[in-house]
KEDRENZA-101802 format. One line per field, with one value per residue: residue in one letter; x, y, z of N, C-alpha, C in turn; residue number from 0. Coordinates in steps of 0.001 Angstrom, whole numbers, plus 500000, padded with zeros to 6 digits. Example, Ala and Ser with C-alpha at 12.3 -4.5 7.8 and 13.67 -1.06 7.14 Angstrom:
2
aa: A/S;
n.X: 513190/512850;
n.Y: 494310/497750;
n.Z: 507800/507080;
ca.X: 512300/513670;
ca.Y: 495500/498940;
ca.Z: 507800/507140;
c.X: 513200/512900;
c.Y: 496700/500030;
c.Z: 507800/507870;
i: 0/1;
This chain:
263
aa: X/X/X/X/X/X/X/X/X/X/X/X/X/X/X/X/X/X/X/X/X/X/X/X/X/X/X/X/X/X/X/X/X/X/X/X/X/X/X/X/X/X/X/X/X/X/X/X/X/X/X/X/X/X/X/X/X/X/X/X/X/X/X/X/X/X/X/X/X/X/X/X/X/X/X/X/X/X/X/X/X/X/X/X/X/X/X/X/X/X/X/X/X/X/X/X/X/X/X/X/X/X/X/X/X/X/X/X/X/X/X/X/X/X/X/X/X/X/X/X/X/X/X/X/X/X/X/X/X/X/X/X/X/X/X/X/X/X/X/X/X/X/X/X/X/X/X/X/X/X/X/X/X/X/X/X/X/X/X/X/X/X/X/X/X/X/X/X/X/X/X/X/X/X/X/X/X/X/X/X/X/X/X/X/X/X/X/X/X/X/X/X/X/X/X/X/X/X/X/X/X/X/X/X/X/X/X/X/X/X/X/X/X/X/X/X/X/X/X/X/X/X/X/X/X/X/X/X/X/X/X/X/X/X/X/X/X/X/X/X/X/X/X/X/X/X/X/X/X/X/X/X/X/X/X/X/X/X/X/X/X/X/X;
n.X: 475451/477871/477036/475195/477199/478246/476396/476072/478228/478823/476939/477546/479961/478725/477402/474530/474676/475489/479585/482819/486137/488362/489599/491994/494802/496166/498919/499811/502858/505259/506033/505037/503520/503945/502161/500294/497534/496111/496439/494946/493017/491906/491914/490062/488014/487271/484909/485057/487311/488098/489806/491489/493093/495900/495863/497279/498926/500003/500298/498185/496874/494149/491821/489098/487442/486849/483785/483600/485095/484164/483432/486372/488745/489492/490916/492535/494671/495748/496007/497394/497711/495266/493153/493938/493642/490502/488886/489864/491289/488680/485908/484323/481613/480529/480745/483479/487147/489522/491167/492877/495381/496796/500406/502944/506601/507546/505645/503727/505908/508804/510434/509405/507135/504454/504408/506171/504725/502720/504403/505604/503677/502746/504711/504681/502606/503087/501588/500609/499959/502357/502574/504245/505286/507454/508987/510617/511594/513244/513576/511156/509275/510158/509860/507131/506117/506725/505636/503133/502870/502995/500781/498583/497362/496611/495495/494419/491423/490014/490878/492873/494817/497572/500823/503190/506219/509053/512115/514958/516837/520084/521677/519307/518207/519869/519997/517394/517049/519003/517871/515122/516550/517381/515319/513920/515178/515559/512980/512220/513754/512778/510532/510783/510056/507506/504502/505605/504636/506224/505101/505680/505680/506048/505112/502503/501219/501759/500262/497871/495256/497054/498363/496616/494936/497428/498088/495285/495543/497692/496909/494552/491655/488761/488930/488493/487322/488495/488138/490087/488946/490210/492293/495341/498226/498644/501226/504569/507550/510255/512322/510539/509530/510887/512518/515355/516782/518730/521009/520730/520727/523439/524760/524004/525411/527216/527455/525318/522724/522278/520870/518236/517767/515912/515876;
n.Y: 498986/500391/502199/503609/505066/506373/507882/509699/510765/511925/513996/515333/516878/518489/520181/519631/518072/518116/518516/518338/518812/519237/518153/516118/515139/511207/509286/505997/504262/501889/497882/494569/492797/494602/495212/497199/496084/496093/498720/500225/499264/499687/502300/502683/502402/504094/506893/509194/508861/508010/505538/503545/500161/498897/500871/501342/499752/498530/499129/497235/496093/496811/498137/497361/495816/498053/500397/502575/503956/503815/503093/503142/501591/502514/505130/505322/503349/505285/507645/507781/509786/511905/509759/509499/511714/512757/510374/509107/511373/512897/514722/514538/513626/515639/514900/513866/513558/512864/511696/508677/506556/503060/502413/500338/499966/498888/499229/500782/500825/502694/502548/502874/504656/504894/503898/506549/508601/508441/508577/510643/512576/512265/512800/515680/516520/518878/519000/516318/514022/512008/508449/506103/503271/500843/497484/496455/494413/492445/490162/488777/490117/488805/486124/486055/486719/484922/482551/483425/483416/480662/479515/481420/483396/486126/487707/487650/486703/485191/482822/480086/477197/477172/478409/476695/475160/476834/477174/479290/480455/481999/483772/484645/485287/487975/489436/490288/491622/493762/495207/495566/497922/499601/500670/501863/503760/505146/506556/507701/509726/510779/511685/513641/516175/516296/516070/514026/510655/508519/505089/502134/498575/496874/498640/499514/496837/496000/498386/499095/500858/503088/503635/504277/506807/508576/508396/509427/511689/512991/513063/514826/514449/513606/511936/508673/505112/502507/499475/497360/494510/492316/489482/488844/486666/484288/484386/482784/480954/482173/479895/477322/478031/478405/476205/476423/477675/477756/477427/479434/481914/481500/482241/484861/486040/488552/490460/493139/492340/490819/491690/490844/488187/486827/485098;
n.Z: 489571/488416/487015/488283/490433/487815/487042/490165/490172/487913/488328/490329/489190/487334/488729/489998/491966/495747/495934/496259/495795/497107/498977/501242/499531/499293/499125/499032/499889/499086/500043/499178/502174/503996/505628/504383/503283/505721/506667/504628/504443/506891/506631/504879/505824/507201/507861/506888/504778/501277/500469/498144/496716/494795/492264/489820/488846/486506/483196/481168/483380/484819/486877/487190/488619/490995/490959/491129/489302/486507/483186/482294/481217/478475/478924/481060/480412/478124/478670/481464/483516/483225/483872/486848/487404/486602/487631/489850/491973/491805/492318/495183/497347/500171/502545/502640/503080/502697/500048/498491/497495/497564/496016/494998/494825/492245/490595/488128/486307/486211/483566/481143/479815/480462/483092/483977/483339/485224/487829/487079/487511/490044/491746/490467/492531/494487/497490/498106/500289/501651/503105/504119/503915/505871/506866/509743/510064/507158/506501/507933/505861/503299/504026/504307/501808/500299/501358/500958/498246/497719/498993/497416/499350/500191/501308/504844/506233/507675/510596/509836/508154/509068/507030/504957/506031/504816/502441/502333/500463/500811/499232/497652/499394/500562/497734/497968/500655/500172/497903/498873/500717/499047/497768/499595/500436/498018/497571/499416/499348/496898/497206/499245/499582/500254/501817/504853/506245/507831/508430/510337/509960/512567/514687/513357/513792/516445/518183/516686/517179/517970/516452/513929/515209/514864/511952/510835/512100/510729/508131/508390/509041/511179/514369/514739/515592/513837/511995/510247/509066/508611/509332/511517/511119/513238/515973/514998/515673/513780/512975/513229/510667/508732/507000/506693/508669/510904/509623/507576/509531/510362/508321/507760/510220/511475/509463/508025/508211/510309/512541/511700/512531/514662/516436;
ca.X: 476319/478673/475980/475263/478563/479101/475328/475926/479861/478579/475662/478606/480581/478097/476751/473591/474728/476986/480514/484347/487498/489178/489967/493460/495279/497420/499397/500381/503867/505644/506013/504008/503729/504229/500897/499563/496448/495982/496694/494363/491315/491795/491862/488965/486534/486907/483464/485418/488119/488402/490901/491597/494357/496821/495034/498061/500442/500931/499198/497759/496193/493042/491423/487914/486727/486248/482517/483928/486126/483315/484307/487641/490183/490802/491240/493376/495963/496045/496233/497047/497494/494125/492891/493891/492392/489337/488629/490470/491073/487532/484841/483126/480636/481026/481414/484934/487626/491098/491415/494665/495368/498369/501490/504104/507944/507962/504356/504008/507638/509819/511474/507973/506458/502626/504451/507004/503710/502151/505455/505961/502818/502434/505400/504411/501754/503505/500360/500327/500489/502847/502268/506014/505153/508355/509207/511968/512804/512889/513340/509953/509011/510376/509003/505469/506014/506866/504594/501457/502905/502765/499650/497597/496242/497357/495006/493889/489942/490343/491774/493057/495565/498918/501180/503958/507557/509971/513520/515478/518192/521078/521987/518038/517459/520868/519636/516257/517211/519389/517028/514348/516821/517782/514418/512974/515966/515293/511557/512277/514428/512118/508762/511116/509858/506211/504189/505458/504487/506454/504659/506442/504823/506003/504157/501233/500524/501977/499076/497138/494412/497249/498869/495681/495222/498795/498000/494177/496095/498020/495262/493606/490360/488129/489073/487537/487913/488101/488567/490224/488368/491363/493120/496369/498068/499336/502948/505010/508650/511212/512578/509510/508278/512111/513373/517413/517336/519809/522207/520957/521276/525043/525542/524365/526265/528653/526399/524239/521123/522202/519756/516824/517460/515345/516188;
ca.Y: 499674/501282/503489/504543/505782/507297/509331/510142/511439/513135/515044/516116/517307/519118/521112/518992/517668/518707/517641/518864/518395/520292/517098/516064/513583/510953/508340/505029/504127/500571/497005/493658/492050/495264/496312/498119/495839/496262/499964/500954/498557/500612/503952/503528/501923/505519/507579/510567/508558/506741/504831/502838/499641/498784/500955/501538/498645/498209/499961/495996/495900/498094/497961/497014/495867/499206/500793/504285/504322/503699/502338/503658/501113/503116/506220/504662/502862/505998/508320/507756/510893/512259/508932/509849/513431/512490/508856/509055/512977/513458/515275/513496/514161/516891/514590/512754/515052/512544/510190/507955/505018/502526/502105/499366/500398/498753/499338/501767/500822/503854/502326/502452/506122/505316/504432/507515/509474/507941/508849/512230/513468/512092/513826/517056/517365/519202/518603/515029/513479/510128/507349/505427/501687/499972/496603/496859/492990/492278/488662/488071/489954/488121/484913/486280/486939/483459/481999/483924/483352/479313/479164/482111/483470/487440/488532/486700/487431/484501/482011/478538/476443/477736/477618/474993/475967/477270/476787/480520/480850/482900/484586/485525/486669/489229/490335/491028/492754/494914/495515/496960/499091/500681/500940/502580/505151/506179/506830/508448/510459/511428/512442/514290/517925/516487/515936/512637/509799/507120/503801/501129/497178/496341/499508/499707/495707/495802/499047/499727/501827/504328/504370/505274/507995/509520/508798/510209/513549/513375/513412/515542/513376/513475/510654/507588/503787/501971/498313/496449/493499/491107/488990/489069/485259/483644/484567/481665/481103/481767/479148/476774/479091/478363/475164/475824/479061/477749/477735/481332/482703/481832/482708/486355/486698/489572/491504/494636/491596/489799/492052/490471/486778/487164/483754;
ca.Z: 490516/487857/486217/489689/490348/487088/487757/490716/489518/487019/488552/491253/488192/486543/490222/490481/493192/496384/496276/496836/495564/497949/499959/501171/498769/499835/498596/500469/498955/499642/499193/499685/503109/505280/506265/503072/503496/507387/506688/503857/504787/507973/506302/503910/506890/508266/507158/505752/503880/500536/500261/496849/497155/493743/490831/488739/488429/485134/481545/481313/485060/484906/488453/487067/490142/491317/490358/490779/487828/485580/482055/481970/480942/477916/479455/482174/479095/476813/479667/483080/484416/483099/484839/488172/487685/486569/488179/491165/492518/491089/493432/495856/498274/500901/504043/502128/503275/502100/499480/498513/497137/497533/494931/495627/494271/491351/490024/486908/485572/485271/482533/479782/479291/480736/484495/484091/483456/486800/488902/487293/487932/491815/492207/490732/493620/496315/498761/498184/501795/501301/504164/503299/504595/506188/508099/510573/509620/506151/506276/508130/504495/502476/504440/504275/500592/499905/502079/500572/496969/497860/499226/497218/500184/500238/502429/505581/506579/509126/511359/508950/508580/508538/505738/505475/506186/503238/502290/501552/499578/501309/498205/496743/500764/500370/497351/498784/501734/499664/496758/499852/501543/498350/497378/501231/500584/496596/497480/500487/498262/495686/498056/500369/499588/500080/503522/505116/507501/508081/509258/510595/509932/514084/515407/513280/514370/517920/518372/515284/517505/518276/515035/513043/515610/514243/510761/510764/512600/509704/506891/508533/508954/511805/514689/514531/515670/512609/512014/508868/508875/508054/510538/511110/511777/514801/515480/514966/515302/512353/512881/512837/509445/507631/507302/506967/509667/511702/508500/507191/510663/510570/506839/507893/511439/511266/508401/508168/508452/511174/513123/511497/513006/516002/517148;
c.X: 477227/477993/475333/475737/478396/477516/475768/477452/479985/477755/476412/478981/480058/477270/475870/473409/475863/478084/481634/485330/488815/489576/491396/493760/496128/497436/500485/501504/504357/506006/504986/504480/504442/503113/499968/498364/495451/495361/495378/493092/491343/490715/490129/487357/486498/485710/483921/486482/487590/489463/491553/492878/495072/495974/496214/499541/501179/499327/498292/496855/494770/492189/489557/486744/485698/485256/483024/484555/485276/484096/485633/489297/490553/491452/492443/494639/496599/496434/496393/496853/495774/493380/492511/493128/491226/488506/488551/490276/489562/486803/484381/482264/481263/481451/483561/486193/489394/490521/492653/494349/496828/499602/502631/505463/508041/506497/504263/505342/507868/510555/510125/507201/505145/503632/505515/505283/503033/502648/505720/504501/501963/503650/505677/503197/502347/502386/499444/500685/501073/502820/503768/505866/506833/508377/510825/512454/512619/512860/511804/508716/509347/509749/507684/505276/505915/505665/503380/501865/502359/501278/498360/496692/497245/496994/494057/492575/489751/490790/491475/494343/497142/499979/502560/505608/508466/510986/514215/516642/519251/520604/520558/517935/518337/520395/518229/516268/518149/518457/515546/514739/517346/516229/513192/513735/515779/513724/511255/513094/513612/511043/509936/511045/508073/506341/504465/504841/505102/505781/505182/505890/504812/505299/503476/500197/500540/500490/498396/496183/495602/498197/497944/495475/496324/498136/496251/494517/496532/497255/494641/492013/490013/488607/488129/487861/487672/488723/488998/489766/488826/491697/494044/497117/499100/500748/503381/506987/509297/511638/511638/508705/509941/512633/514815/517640/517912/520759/522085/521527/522904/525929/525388/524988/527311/527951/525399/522652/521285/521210/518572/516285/517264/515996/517310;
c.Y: 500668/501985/504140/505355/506856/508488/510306/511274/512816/514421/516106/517489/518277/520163/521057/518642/518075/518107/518506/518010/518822/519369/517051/514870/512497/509634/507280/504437/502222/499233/496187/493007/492795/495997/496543/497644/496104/498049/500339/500346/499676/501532/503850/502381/503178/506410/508805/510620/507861/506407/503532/501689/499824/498943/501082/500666/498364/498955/498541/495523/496948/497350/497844/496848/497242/500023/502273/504706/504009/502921/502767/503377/502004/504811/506007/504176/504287/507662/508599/508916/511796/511082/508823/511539/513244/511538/508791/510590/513437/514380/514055/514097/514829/515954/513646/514234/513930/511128/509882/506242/504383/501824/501398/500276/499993/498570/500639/502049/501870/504250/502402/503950/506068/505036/505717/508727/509570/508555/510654/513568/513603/512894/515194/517752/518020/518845/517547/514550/512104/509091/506370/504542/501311/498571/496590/495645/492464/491217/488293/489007/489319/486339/484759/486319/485320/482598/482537/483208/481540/478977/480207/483101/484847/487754/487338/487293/486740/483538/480252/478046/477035/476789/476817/475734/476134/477453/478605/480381/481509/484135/485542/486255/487955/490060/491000/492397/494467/495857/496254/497973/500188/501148/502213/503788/505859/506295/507549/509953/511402/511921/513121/515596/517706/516282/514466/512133/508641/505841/502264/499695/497218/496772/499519/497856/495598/497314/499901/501026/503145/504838/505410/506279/508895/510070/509979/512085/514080/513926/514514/515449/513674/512297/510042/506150/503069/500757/497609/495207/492554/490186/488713/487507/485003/484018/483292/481797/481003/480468/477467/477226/478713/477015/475190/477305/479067/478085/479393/482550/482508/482011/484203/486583/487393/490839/492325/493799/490491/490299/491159/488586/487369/486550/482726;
c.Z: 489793/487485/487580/490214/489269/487136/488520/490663/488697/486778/489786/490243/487247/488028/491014/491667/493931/496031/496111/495814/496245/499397/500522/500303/499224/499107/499831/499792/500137/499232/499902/500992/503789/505413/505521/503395/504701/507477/505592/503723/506155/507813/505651/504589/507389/507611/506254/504941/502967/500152/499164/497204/495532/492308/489930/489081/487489/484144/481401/482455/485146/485898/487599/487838/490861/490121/490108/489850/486738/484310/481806/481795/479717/477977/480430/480989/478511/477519/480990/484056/484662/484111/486316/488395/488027/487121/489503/491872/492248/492324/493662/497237/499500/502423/503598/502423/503189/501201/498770/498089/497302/495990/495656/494751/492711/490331/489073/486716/485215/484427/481621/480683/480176/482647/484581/484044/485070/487620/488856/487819/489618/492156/491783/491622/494717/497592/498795/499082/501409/503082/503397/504388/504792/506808/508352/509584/508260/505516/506758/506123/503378/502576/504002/502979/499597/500596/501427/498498/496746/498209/498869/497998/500446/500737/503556/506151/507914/509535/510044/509071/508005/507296/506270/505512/505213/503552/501873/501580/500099/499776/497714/498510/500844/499545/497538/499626/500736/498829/497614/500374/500795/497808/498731/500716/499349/496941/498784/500022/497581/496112/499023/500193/499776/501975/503670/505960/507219/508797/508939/511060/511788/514894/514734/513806/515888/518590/517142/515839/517599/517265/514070/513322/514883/512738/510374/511079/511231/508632/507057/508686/510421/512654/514539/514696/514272/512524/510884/507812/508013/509514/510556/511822/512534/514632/515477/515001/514157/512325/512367/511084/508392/507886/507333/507917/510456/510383/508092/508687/510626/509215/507221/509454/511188/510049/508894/508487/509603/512318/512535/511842/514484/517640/517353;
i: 0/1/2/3/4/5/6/7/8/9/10/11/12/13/14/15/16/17/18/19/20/21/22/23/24/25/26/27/28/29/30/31/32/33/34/35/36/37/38/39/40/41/42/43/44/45/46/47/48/49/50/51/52/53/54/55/56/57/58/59/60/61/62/63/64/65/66/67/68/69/70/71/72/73/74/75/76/77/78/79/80/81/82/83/84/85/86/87/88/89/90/91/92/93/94/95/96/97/98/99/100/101/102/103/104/105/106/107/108/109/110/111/112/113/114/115/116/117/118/119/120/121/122/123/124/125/126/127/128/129/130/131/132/133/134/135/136/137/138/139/140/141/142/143/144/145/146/147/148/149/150/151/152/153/154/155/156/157/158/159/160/161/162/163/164/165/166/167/168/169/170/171/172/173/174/175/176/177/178/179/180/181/182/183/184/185/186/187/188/189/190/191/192/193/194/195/196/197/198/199/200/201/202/203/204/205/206/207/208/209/210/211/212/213/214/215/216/217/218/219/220/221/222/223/224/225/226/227/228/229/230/231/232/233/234/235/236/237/238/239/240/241/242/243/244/245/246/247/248/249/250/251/252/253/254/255/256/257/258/259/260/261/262;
């Protein structure tokens, strides 16, 4: 399968064969346990997207998995930016008309030279489309975060046994909530001279068919129904999902998060 790829890559690359680079780019920015998965299994079921999930997390993380990157962990370490040129942005066949991949906030550390390379060079694309993942409530993220970390299970394909109810901290959920809303606003910050879309976890689950519509407008992509082929699990009450959420609910009453107790 990888010597397939890198043929058929390289017979693009050389004129042999049709292919473009003249696509739209886009980048899905964010954190874990608002969508990203929902959202970019979506995107890259659509026939004229590809859509890549977490290739550059760390200089140590080399996305292997993926056939399209051919051998190129040490190209990827010793150069990331070349990486994404050549790997990622590469040509690809004439019907592919956006490709994008997703980066969480704190993925290619801005503090160590190879993610400052990553960051400075996504943000010298001006006509890099950013998709900027939110959730309104940032406790049911932080729930879901804990909850998937306990029971391994990051992506749900289908219906099992729910996980078991968890204890939160006042103090680690404050600095949470803070530590996302400074993080939504410096990255909203720093892409704000590029093309945006905001998508919001509540509306892309409450109607995913008429979100993708938006975002596909966006891209610039062809419509198309497209399905993720995850499942997304039963709602359940906070309360039932936190064991001390009567107590946190009345540690944050009167605070900037007392919106996010539902119940």
């Amino acid at each position: 399968m990888r010597g397939t790829h890198a043929l058929r890559h390289r017979a693009m690359d050389a004129g042999l064969l049709p292919g473009r680079d003249d696509y739209t780019r886009f980048l899905c920015i964010g954190y874990a346990r608002t969508g990203s998965t929902l959202l970019m299994r979506s995107l890259n079921n659509h026939s004229h997207i590809i859509g890549f999930g977490e290739i550059v997390k760390n200089i140590d993380r080399y996305p292997a998995h993926y056939h399209e990157f051919e051998n190129g962990e040490a190209l990827f370490q010793r150069d990331p930016v070349r990486f994404l040129q050549t790997r990622v942005f590469r040509r690809y066949p004439p019907a592919i008309e956006a490709v994008g991949f997703k980066i969480f906030y704190h993925h290619a550390p801005r503090d160590t030279a190879w993610g400052r390379a990553v960051w400075d060079y996504l943000l010298g694309q001006p006509d890099l489309r950013v998709l900027h993942l939110k959730r309104g409530n940032k406790l049911k993220t932080l729930l879901s975060e804990k909850q998937a970390g306990e029971t391994e299970e990051w992506i749900k394909y289908s219906a099992g046994t729910e996980p078991a109810a968890v204890h939160i901290d006042p103090v680690e959920a404050q600095r949470f909530f803070e530590r996302m809303a400074a993080w939504e606003a410096e990255y909203d910050a720093l892409f704000a001279g590029h093309p945006g879309c905001e998508v919001v976890y509540e509306a892309l689950t409450r109607d995913l068919p008429g979100q993708l519509r938006q975002i596909q407008t966006f891209l610039g992509v062809p419509q198309e129904d497209v399905h993720p082929g995850t499942e997304r699990r039963p709602r359940r009450a906070l309360s039932d999902q936190i064991v001390n959420y009567a107590a946190l609910k009345s540690h944050f009453q009167g605070t900037p998060w007392a919106e996010f107790f539902t119940e």
